[in-house]
SEVEXMI-398382 format. One line per 5 residues: for each residue x, y, z of C-alpha. Coordinates in steps of 0.1 Angstrom, whole numbers, plus 5000, padded with zeros to 4 digits. Last residue first. Layout:
BEGIN
X Y Z  ...
//
This chain:
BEGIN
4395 4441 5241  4426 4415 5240  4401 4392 5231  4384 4408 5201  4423 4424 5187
4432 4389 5185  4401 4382 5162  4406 4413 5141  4445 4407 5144  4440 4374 5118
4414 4383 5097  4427 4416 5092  4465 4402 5085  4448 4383 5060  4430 4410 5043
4464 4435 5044  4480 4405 5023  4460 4401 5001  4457 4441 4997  4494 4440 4992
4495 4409 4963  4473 4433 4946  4489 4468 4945  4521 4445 4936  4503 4429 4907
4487 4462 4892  4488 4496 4906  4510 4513 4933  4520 4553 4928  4484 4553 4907
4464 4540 4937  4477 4567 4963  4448 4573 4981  4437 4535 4980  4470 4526 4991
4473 4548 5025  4441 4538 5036  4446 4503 5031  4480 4508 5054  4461 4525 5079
4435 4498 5078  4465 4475 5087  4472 4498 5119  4438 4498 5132  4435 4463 5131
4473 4455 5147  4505 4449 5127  4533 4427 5142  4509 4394 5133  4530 4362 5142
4543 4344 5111  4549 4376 5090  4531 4379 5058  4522 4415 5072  4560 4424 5078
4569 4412 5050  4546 4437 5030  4551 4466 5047  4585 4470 5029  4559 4479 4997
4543 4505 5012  4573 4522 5020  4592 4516 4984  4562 4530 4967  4555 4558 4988
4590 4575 4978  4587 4588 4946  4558 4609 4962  4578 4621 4989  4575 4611 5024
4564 4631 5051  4530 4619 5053  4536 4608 5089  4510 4580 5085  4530 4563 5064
4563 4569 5086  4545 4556 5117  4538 4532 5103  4569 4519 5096  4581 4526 5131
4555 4506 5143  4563 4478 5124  4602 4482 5127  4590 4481 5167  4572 4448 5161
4600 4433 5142  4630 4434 5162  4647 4411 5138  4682 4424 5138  4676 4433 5104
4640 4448 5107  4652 4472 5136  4681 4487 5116  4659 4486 5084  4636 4507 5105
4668 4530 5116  4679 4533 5084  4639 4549 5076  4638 4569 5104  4676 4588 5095
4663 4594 5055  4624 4604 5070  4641 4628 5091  4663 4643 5062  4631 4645 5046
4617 4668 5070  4641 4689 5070  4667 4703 5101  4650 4685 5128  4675 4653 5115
4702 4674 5133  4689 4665 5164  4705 4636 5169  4726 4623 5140  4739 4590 5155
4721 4567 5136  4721 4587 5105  4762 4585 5106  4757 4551 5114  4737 4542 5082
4760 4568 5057  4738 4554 5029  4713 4532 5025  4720 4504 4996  4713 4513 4959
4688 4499 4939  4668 4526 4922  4647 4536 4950  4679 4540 4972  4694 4563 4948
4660 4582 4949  4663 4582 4990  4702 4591 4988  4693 4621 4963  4662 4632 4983
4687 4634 5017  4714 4652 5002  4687 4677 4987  4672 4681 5019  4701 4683 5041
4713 4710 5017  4684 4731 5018  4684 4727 5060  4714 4745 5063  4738 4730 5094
4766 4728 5072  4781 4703 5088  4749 4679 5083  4754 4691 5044  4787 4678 5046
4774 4646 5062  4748 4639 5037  4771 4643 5011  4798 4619 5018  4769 4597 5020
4758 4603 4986  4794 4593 4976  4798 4565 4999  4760 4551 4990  4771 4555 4947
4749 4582 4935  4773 4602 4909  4799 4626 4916  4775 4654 4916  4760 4647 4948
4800 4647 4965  4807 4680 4948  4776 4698 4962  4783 4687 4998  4816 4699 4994
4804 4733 4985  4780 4734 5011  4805 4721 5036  4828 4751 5025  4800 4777 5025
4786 4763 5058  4818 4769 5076  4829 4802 5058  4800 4815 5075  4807 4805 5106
4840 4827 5107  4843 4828 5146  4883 4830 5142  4890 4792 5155  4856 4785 5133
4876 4795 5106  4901 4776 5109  4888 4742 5116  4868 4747 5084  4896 4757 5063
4911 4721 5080  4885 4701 5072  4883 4713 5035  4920 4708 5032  4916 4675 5044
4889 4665 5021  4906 4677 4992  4916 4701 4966  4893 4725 4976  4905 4759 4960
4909 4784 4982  4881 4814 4976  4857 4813 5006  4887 4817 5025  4896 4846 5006
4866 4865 5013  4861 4853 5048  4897 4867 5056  4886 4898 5039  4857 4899 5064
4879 4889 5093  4906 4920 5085  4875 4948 5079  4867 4945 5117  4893 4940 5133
4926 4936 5117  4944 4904 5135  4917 4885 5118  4940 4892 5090  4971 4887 5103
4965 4850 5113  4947 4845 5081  4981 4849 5063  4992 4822 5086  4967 4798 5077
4978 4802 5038  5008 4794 5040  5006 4763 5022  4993 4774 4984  5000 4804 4988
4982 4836 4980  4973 4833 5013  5010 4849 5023  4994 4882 5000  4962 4884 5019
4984 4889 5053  5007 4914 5039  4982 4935 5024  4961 4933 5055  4990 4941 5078
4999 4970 5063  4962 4988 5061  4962 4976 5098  4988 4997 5105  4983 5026 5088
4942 5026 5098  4957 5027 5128  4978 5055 5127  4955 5077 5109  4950 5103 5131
4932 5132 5121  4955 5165 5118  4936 5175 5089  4965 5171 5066  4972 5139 5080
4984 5122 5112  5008 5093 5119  5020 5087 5154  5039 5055 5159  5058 5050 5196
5029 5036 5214  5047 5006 5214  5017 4985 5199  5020 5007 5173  5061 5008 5167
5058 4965 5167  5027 4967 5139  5051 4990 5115  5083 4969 5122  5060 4939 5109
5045 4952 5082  5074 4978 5068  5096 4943 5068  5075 4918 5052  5061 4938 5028
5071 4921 4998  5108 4917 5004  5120 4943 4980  5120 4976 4997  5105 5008 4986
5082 5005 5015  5112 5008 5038  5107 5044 5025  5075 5050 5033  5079 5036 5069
5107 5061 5079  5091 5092 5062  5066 5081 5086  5088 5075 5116  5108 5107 5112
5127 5110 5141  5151 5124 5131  5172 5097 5137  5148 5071 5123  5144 5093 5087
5180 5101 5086  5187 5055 5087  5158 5058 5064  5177 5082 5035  5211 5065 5039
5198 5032 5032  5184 5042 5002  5213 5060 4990  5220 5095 4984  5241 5107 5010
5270 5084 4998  5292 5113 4979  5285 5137 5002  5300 5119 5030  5303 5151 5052
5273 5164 5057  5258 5125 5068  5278 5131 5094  5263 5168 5104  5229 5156 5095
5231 5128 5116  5245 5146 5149  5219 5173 5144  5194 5147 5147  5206 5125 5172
5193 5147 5198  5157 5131 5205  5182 5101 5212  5192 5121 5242  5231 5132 5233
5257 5129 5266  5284 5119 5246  5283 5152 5227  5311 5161 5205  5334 5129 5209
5312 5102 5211  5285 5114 5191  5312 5119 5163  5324 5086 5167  5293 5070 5171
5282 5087 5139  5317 5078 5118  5305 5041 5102  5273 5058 5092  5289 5082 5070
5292 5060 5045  5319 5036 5028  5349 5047 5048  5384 5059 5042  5367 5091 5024
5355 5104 5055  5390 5104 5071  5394 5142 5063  5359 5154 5071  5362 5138 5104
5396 5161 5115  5377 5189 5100  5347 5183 5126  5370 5183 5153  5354 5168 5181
5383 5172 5207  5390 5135 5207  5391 5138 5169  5421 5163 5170  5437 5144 5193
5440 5111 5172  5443 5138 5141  5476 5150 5160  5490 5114 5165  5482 5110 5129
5506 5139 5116  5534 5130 5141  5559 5159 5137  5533 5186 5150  5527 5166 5183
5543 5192 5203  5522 5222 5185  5516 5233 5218  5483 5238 5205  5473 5205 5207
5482 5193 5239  5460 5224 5248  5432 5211 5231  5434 5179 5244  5436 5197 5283
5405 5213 5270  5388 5182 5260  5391 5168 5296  5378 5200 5316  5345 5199 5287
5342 5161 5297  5342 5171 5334  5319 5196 5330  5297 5178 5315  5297 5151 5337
5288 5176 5364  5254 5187 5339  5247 5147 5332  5246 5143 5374  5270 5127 5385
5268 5088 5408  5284 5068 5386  5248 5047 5375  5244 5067 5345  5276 5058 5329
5293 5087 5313  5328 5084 5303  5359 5106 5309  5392 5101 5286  5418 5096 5310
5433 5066 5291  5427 5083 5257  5448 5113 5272  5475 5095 5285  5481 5074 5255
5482 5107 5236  5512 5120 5261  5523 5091 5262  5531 5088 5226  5544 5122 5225
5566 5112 5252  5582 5083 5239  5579 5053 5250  5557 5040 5222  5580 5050 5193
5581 5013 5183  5545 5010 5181  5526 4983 5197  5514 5003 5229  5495 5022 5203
5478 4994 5194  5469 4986 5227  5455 5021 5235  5432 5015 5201  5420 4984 5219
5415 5003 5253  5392 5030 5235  5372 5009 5217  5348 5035 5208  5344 5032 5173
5361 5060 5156  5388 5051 5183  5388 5018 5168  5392 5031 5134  5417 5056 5141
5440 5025 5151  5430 5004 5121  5433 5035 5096  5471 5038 5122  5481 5003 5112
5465 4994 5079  5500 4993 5059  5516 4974 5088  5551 4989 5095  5535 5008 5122
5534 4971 5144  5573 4976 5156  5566 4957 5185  5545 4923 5178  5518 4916 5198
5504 4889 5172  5471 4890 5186  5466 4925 5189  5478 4931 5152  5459 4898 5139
5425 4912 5158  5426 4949 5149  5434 4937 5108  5401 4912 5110  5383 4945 5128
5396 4970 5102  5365 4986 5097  5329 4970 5115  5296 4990 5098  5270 4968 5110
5275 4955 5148  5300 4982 5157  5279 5007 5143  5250 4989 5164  5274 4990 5200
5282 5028 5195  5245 5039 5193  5242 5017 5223  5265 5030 5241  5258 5068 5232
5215 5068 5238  5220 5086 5269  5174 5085 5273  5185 5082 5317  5185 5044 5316
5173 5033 5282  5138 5013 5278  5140 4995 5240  5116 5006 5215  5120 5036 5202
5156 5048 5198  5176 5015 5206  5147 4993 5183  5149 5014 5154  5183 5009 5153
5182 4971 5154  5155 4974 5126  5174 4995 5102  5205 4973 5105  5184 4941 5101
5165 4950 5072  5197 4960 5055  5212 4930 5061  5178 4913 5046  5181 4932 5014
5220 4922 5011  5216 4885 5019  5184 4886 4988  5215 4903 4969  5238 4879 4978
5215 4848 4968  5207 4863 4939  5243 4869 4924  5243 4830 4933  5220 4823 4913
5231 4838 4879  5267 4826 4887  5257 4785 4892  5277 4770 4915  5260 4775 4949
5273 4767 4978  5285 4797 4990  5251 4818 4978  5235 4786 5003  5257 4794 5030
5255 4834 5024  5215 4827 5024  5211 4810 5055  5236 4832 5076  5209 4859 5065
5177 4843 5074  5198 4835 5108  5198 4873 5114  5164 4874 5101  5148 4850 5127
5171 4870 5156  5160 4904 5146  5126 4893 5151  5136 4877 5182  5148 4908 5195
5119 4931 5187  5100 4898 5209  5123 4908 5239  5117 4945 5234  5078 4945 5234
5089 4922 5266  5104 4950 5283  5078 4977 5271  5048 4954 5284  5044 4977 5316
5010 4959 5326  4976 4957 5328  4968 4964 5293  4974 4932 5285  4958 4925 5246
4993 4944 5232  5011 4910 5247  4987 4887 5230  4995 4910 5198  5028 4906 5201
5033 4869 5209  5012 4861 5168  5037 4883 5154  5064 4862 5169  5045 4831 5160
5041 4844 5123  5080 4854 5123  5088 4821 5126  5069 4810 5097  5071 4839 5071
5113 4838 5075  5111 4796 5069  5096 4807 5040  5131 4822 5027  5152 4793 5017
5120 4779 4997  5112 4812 4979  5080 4819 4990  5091 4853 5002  5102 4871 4968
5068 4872 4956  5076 4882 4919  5041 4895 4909  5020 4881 4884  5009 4888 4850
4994 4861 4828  4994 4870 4789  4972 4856 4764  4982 4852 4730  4967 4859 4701
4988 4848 4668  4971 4823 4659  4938 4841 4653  4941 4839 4611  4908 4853 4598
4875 4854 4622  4853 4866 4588  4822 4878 4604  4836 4906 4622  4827 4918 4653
4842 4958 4660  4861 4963 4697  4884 4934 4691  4901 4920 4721  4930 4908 4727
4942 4893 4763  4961 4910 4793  4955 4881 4825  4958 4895 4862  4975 4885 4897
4979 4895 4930  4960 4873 4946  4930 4855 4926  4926 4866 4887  4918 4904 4874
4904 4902 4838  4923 4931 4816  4914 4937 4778  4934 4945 4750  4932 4963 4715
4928 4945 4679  4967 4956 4675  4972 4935 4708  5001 4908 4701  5018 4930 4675
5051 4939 4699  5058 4924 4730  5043 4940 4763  5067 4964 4778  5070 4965 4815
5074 4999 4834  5088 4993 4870  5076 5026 4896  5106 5040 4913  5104 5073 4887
5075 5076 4907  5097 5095 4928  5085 5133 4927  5051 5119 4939  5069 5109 4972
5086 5148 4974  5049 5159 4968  5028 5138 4992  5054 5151 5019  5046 5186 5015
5011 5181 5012  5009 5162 5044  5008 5126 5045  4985 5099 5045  4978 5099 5011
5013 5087 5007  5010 5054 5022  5012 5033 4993  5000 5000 5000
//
């Protein structure tokens, strides 16, 4: 989603002024000189196809339409990287139970859960450089490196978004942890650092990297390292040596459990960079070109930064630096000056992408921040997730040109996109409807939407759509899904399994048009010679036979045959009758129960009484033309004998 129209006017016109972002594809020539037409598909996909706006009897030579499908790269179901939309799912999934307590401070484990998320695409990244170093082919393993590269960026912005908004900081002095992240992502000369240090050999200058590795650690903030690298030169002794060694080694730092204040820190620090200056200006170290940039960094020197600048990639790598040694006491509301000064003077990197939201978090700037890691290519996994983190924070505030908020509607517009787009797939589906229900109230309509939509490739999928969406309250989804099956399993033919297959969707689906249908079309397939189907499942319906009245005559009629098979004969008898005298039957349908009552009257001991047999006379004479001829006959025999036997019977009992 572009969030654009959420913006001021200002900010709507520097995004319009990069549509130049956009991707243009040209279609290939003479496929569409009888013009085209657009039919939108599921997900995020559409078909281009010709179309002649005039009819023309004569259809001439058509081979050479062709229909084009248009689909989006979805970089995350790659295989390497789905393992990145499953973990990150059950993090997602621990947010929002944490957002639901309101009870608590949750800011400590909003920041435990940031972590993790950083965690699944830190091992997202060692993932990709194994499999970029495995990989032979060129084409593939470019990539690899540049899904690696996507991600690392993900990872930097996301760790620093995490020190100024989301983690709790003792006292807001940002410095430590601002030094540990350009440690983390912009490292210089750490592999040379190491082998110097570990070698500890004296007469270490000779090393071409020796004093970029030396500046480079001070740059960074190891201090002690950079003092041990000193210690390694073979003019250490001397006393402009010591006189710098002194002066890192004395070098104040605030720690807001050292009992000062930030305003007698201050004073201190001020005290200390005074003395630098005044080592300095004696012009002592004048000889020693970069023990005089040492000190002229440690004094904040913003000339002595400009001429190292082009030793490093960005202006990232000399922020904690600068912070460091101009204003180590910097809020991370303060950062702001600090960035545009660095950023200031690496000219020639202050246009990339990752230069423009590291400025945006800095300042501040969350919205700028969020458009931008739009831009990115992982599909929406990053701006979606980091997004729905900063809300539940508290830390996201986005309004418009009215000054209405629109936070929300920012987040869950995000989270939508993201989620419908993870359903596009085949298997992921389920955890794309996680975000959506997440969305209340337009995230469990689109989830019935889509839901609605999945293909039904079999019973277990069916079953487990089902299971779904009665986990989110999505009933409706239920009786669509059971409908549809029910529908599938009547049009494969009227085998008992198939017919019964139907009957217990339609059960499912709890609508009593369905039941009815199932139930005619096991009843006619039953006429024509097929066995009862689904016996046990009609057994134990319960109350679902209520539903239709035919449905009830399906589940009384398997029970009759129940009782007639294990020879209870006098209830099968008088549920039998019951049946006839019901009227519940279809017409197709009288046939087949009149007829079954004809065993029962031949029966050696008389299960029908009187008043029961004229019921069955009854019954036959207002239905003469269902039941004519021989079998009309042979019943009415049969009905007069059972008469002349119950009349008597029914004397004596009276």
């Amino acid at each position: 989603m572009n969030i654009s129209g959420f913006s001021s006017n200002g900010l709507m016109e520097k995004h319009l002024k990069r549509s130049d972002r956009a991707k243009t594809f040209v279609l290939p020539n003479k496929c569409f000189e009888k013009h085209i037409a657009c039919a939108w598909r599921r997900g995020n996909n559409f078909t281009i196809y010709p179309r002649s706006q005039t009819v023309s009897k004569n259809q001439g030579n058509t081979s050479d339409n062709k229909i084009l499908k248009v689909r989006q790269e979805i970089l995350l179901f790659i295989p390497i990287l789905r393992k990145l939309i499953n973990d990150s799912n059950g993090v997602f999934l621990s947010l929002q139970k944490v957002a639901e307590n309101t009870n608590s401070d949750n800011q400590v484990e909003f920041w435990k859960l940031s972590r993790q998320y950083r965690s699944i695409v830190r091992s997202i990244i060692e993932n990709l450089q194994e499999a970029a170093e495995e990989e032979s082919d060129a084409l593939a393993k470019n990539s690899l490196n540049s899904y690696a590269t996507i991600f690392y960026s993900i990872e930097c912005i996301w760790h620093l978004c995490e020190i100024l908004f989301i983690k709790n900081i003792p006292g807001d002095v940002v410095l430590p942890f601002l030094l540990e992240w350009v440690c983390c992502h912009f490292p210089s000369h750490d592999q040379t650092a190491a082998q110097l240090l570990e070698a500890r050999e004296r007469g270490s200058e000779d090393h071409p990297e020796y004093w970029d590795t030396v500046v480079s650690l001070i740059i960074q903030g190891r201090i002690d390292d950079a003092r041990d690298l000193l210690r390694l030169h073979s003019d250490s002794e001397s006393a402009e040596f010591k006189l710098v060694a002194n002066s890192l080694r004395t070098m104040p730092v605030y720690n807001i459990y050292g009992g000062i204040s930030s305003g007698e820190f201050t004073i201190v620090w001020k005290h200390w960079q005074a003395e630098c200056r005044a080592i300095l200006n004696s012009q002592s170290l004048s000889s020693l070109p970069y023990l005089q940039l040492i000190m002229r960094l440690l004094i904040g020197d913003y000339t002595a930064f400009e001429s190292i600048c082009s030793k490093y990639p960005s202006w990232f790598y000399l922020l904690g630096g600068y912070v460091l040694f101009t204003r180590p006491w910097s809020r991370r509301r303060e950062l702001a000056d600090a960035a545009a000064a660095c950023a200031g003077l690496g000219a020639a990197h202050a246009h990339s992408h990752l230069n423009t939201v590291i400025r945006a978090l800095l300042e501040g700037d969350l919205h700028q921040m969020i458009y931008e890691i739009q831009q990115m290519s992982d599909n929406g996994w990053f701006a979606t997730h980091l997004t729905d983190m900063l809300y539940h924070c508290g830390k996201l505030q986005v309004l418009d040109e009215h000054q209405t908020d629109m936070t929300k509607r920012l987040r869950d517009s995000l989270v939508l996109e993201y989620g419908s787009l993870v359903m596009e797939h085949g298997a992921l589906w389920c955890t794309g409807l996680s975000y959506l229900v997440a969305c209340a109230p337009e995230g469990p309509r689109r989830a019935e939407l889509l839901l609605e939509r999945l293909p039904l490739d079999s019973e277990e999928k069916a079953m487990r759509i089902i299971a779904e969406a009665k986990k989110y309250d999505l009933l409706g989804v239920v009786q669509t899904v059971c409908a549809c099956m029910s529908a599938r399993w009547r049009g494969a033919g009227r085998g008992a399994g198939r017919v019964g297959a139907a009957l217990a969707w339609a059960g499912r689906a709890r609508g009593a048009g369905l039941c009815a249908g199932a139930a005619h079309a096991a009843l006619r397939g039953y006429c024509a010679g097929a066995p009862l189907p689904a016996a046990d499942m009609l057994l134990s319906a319960g109350p679902t036979l209520l539903m239709d009245d035919t449905l009830l005559l399906l589940g009384k009629y398997s029970d009759f045959h129940r009782l007639y098979n294990n020879k209870e004969f006098k209830k099968a008898a008088k549920l039998l009758i019951s049946l006839i005298t019901s009227k519940i039957a279809p017409e197709y349908f009288w046939e087949t129960l009149l007829l079954d009552t004809l065993p029962l009257l031949e029966s050696e001991e008389p299960v029908f009484s009187s008043t029961e047999t004229y019921e069955i006379l009854l019954c036959l004479e207002l239905r003469a033309k269902l039941l004519t001829g021989e079998k009309a006959d042979l019943l009415r025999l049969a009905c007069a004998r059972n008469l002349a036997r119950t009349v008597l019977l029914d004397g004596v009992e009276e």
